[in-house]
N, C-alpha and C positions, 0 to 999 in steps of 0.2 A: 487355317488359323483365323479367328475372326479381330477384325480391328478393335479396338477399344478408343475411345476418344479422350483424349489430356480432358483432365478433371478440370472445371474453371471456377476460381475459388470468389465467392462472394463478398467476402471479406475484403477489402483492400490491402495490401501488403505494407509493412509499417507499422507506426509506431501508435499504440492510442492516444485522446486530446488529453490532458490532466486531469481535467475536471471528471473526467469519466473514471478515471483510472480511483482517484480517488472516493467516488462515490461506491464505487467496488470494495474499496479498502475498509471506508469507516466502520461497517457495522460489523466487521469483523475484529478490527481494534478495539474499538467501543467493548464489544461482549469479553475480549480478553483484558482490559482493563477491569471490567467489575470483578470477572472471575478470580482475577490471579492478585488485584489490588494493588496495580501496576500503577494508579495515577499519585500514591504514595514514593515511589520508586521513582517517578521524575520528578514531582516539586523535590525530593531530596537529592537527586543527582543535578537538576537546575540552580541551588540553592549552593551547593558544590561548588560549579562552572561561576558563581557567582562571587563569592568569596574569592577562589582562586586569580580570577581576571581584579580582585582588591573591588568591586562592588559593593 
């Protein structure tokens, strides 16, 4: 039977920095925002949150 050797993973194990994580994110939010006209959808649920808290 021939040996195989433990895979050794490049990556570091954990968590990613932020700033990465979100550089990942934007341009995927961004394109779902124009798409679906989602930044309508939180000035009005911000505008909500605003009222609510008596702002």
């Amino acid at each position: 039977m021939a040996y195989t050797a433990p895979r050794i993973s490049t990556r570091p194990s954990g968590r990613r920095h932020p700033l990465v994580a979100t550089a990942m994110v934007l341009p995927l939010a961004t394109l779902l925002v124009v798409v679906f006209g989602g930044w309508d959808a939180v000035v009005t649920q911000a505008s909500s949150v605003g009222v609510m808290l008596g702002r």
